[in-house]
N, C-alpha and C positions, 0 to 999 in steps of 0.2 A: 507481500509480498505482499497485502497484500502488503499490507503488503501487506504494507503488508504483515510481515510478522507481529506487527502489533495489534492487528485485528483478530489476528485470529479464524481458526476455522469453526464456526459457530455451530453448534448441535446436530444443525440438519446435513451437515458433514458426515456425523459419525457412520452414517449407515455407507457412506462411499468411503470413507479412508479409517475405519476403526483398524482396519488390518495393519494398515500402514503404521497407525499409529502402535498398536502393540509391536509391531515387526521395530520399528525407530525407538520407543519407550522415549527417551529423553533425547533423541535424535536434532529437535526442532533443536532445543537450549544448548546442545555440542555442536551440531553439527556446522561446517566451516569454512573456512577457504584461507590461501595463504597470500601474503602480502610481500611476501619475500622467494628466492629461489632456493634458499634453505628450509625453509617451511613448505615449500609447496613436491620436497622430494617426495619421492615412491607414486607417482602416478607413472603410468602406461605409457603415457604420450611425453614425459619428461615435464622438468617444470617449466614455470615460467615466470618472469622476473616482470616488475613493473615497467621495465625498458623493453620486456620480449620483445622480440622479431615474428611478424605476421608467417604463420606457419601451414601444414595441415595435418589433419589426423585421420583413417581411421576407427569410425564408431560403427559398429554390428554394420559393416559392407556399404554404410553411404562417409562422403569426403564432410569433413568437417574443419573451416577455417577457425583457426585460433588465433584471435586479435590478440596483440602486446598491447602497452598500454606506455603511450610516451612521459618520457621522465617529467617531474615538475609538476607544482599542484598550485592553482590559481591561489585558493584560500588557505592559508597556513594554519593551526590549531592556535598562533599566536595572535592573529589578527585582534585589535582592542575590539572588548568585549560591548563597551561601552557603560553606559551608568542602567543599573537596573528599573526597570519602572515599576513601581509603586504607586499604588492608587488604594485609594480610602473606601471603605466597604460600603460609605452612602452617597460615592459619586459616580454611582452608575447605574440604569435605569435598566427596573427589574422587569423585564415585557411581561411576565406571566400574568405579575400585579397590577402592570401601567394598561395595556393593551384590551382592547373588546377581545372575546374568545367566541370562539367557535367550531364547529365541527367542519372538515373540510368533504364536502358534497361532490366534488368531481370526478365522475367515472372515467377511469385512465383511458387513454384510446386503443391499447393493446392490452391483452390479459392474455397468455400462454400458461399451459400444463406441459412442465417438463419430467421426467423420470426420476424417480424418489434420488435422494442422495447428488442432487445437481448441484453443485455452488460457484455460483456467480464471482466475478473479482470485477470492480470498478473500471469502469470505461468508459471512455468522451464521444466513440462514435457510435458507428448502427451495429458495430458486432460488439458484443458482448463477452468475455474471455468465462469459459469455465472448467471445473472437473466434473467427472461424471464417472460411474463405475464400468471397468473394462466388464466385454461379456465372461469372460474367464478369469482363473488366479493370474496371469500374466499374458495382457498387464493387467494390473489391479486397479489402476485410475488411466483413465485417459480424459488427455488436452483437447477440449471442444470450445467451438464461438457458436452463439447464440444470434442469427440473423433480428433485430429489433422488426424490420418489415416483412419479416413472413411467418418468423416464429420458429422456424427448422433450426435443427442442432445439425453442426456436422463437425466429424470426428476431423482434429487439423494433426494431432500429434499421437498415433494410435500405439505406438512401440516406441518403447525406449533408447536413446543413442549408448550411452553410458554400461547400459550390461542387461540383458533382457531377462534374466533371472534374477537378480536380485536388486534391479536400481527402481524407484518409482517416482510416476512426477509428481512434485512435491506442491509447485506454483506455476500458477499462469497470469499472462497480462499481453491486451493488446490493445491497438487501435486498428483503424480501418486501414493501414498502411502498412505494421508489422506485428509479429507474433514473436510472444517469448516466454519462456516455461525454464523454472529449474527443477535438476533432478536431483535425486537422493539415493546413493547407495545405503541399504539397508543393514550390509554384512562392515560397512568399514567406514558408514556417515559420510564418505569422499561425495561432495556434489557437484553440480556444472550447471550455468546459467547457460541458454543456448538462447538463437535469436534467429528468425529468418523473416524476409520481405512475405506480405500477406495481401489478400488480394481474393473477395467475395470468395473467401471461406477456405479460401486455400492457400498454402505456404509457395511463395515464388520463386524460394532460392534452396539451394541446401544450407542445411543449420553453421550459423557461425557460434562457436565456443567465445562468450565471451570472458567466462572467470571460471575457475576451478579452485575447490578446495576441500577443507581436510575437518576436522573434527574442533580446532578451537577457533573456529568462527563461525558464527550462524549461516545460514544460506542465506544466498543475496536477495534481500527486500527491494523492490523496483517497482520503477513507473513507466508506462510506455505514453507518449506522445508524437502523433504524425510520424514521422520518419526516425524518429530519436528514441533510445530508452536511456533512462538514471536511476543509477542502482547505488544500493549500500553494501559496504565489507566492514564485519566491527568482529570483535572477539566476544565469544561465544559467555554467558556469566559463569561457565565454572571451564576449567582446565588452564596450559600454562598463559595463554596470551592476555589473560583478565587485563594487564595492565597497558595493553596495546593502545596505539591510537585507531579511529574509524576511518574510513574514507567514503567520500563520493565518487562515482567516475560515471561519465556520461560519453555516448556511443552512437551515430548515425548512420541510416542506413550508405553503404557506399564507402566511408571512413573507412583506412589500411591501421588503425589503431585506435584505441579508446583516451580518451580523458582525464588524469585524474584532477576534479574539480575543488572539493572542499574537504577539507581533514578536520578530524573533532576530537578533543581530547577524551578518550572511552567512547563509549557508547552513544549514538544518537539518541535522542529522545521519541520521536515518531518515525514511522516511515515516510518517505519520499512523497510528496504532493506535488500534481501539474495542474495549473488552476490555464488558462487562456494566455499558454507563453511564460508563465512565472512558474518559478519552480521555489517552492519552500521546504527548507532544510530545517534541523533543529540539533544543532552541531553542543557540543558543550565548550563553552567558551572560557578563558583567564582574566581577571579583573586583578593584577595586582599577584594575591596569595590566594587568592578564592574562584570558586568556578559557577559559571551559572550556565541556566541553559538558551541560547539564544533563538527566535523562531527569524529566519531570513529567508528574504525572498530574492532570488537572483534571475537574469534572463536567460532563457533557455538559447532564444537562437544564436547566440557567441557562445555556446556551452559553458553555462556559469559565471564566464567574467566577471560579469558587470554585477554587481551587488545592487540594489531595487532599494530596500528596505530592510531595517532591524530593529525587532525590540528584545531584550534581555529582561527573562523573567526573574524574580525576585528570588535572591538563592535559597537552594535546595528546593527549591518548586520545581517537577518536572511536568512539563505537558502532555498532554495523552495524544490530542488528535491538531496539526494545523495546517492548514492553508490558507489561500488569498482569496477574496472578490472582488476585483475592481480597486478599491484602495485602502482595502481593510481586511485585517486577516482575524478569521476564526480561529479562536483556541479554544483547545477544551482541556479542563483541568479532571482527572479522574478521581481525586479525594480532597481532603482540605488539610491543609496545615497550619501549625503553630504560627507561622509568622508567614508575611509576606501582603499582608493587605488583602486587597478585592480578589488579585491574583492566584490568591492561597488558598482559597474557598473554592469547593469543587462545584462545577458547572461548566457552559458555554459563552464563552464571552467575544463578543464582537466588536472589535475597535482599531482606528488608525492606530497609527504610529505615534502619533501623539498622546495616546492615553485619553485626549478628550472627547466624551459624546458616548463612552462604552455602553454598547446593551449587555443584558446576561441574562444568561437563561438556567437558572439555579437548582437544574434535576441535573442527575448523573447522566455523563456522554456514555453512550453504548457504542458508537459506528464512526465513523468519518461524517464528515460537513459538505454539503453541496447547497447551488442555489445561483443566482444570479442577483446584479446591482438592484438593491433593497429587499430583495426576497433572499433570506437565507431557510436553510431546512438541517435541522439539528435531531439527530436519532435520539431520542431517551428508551427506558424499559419498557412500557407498553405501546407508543404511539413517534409519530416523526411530528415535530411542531414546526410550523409555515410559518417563518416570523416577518411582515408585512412593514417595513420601517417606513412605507410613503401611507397606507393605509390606516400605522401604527395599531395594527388587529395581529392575533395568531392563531390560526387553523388549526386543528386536528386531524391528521391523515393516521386512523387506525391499522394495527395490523392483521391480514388477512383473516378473519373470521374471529381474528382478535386473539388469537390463541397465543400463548408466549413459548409454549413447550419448548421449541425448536428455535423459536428464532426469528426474527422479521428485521432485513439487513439491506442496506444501500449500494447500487449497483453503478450510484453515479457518485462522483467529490471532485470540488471544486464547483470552477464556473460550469455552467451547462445550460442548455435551452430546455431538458426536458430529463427528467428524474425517472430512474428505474428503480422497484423493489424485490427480494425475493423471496419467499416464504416457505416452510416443509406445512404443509397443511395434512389434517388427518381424515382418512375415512370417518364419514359421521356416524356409520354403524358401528365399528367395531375400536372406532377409536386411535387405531393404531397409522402411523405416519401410512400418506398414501401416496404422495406426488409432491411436486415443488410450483409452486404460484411466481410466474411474474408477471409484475404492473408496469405499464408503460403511460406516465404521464405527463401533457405537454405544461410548460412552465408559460 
């Protein structure tokens, strides 16, 4: 979610959603949504089909619209895959080795103390999407944005639509234009993507239903951009639909239906990336008899049509993290394999489409990838490295008092003008987690 679901909720989570998690146990890996009118029975509000009809429902005494979603999917899972690219392990230049180092000396322009147990999710404008612990068992997490110009949290989503006793919000994502948060029922994994118009910290609309679903498929991984969000529906890695196909569908504010944009055979590979207008997918693609995984980039403002760019990474290579900057897309590989070239060795690599001129940056990805044209910033284990391609140098931006315990985790990816971090930092007496750090730095 963030997504998502592949980031994950990193340590300093645990003290806001440990409940959640013991309450879900294997919640995240089941839980689902259906793709069909037969898989989406036994809900309250009835199903709903990928052709639904714009409806309403509803939810604990507020009206909530539920978008259909029109028939027909721009990208087919058959689309050619293309030829895999393959690149040689001594034709790409290793910044760590090539580049001056140094330690990066810039005091952020904003530093904020937020409330233990705050976690941030990636965002392009001045609000920042997060969770935070409800004051009581229910609710047990509520949906907050973080103002980047004053610092204030304010609660946008404080009770649940879905069932106030046992649903919890699972994920958040916003821009300065819209908010969206999915939920989790606890007692039966059923969740709901919901969406509403946002606006200096406050929700403008009542919530629109945009997906519901069931226990064999994960909850929807998304990305929200200006007035748009694009979500993932894939089948969950254990129960009956393992062999299903994934979808995209993309959704704007105002839209009497959603999108469905790109379909993958199984599983995606990352979640959903919006870099400045491009939106990068990691679909699994057909070559013949074989399947790879492809990283594209498609335009956002025609909802997906228009396909940008592809490279198909070398089969059985999966990607961990990707998106675009300007004309080059970041990948990051999370281990290394048997074959596949440059590509199959785990790290960050940065390269056209053409495979010529790649940098790489040869430690393990921890996070998502932001930066701007020549400045990219790639997460490793203890620090974020500022890779400088016109100064050809690489920065060191340490984490918060340096500590790893918990976690030190990127609150921007993609293009961006200015990098957020956030951190659990500890009481330096007693040791133990005391607050969440973020840094606000201009790029």
């Amino acid at each position: 979610m963030l997504s998502h679901k592949r980031v994950g909720h990193a340590k300093a989570a645990e003290d806001t959603q440990s409940a959640v998690k013991d309450a879900t146990k294997n919640a995240a890996a089941n839980a689902a949504t259906s793709l069909s009118a037969s898989s989406a029975k036994g809900f309250a509000t009835g199903a709903i089909t990928r052709r639904g009809l714009f409806r309403t429902t509803a939810a604990t005494g507020i009206a909530a619209a539920v978008m259909g979603i029109a028939s027909g999917c721009h990208h087919s899972a058959n689309e050619g895959a293309g030829k895999a690219l393959e690149i040689s392990e001594d034709a790409a230049t290793k910044v760590l080795d090539a580049y001056a180092s140094k330690d990066y000396t810039s005091e952020p322009a904003q530093s904020y103390t937020l409330a233990l147990g705050s976690v941030l999710r990636p965002a392009e404008g001045d609000w920042i999407p997060l969770t935070s612990a409800g004051t009581t068992a229910t609710p047990m997490v509520v949906a907050s944005a973080l103002s980047l110009a004053s610092g204030s949290v304010v609660e946008v989503v404080a009770q649940t639509q879905m069932n106030a006793t046992t649903a919890v919000i699972y994920d958040v994502g916003c821009s300065d234009a819209l908010y969206a948060w999915v939920e989790l029922d606890t007692s039966t994994r059923d969740w709901t993507l919901y969406v509403s118009g946002f606006s200096e910290g406050k929700l403008t609309d009542s919530a629109v239903t945009l997906y519901q679903g069931s226990h064999d498929y994960d909850p929807a991984s998304f990305v929200v951009s200006g007035k748009t969000i694009v979500w993932i529906v894939e089948p969950a890695l254990s129960g009956s639909k393992t062999a299903e196909k994934s979808y995209c569908y993309v959704w704007s504010l105002g839209d009497k239906e959603s999108v469905s944009a790109v379909e993958s055979n199984g599983r995606f590979a990352t979640a959903p990336s919006i870099s400045n207008g491009v939106v990068v997918l990691t679909p699994r693609v057909q070559s013949g008899s074989a399947f790879f995984y492809g990283v594209v980039a498609y335009q956002l403002s025609d909802n997906l049509k228009t396909k940008l760019d592809q490279i198909t990474m070398p089969q059985s290579v999966k990607p961990y993290f990707a998106t675009r900057i300007g004309d080059k897309f970041l990948i990051s590989v999370e281990k290394s394999y048997d074959s596949g070239g440059l590509l199959g060795k785990m790290g960050t690599y940065i390269l056209p489409s053409s495979g010529e001129g790649v940098l790489c940056i040869d430690r393990e990805p921890l996070a998502g990838l932001a930066g701007k044209e020549g400045l990219y910033i790639v997460k490793i284990r203890a620090s974020y490295v500022l890779v400088d391609t016109v100064q050809q140098a690489c920065s060191w931006l340490y984490a918060t008092d340096r500590s790893l315990d918990y976690g030190e985790f990127p609150a921007r990816e993609g293009e961006c003008s200015s990098f957020v971090t956030f951190s659990t930092t500890k009481n330096p007496d007693s040791g133990y987690p005391a607050s969440v750090t973020v840094r606000h730095f201009p790029l």
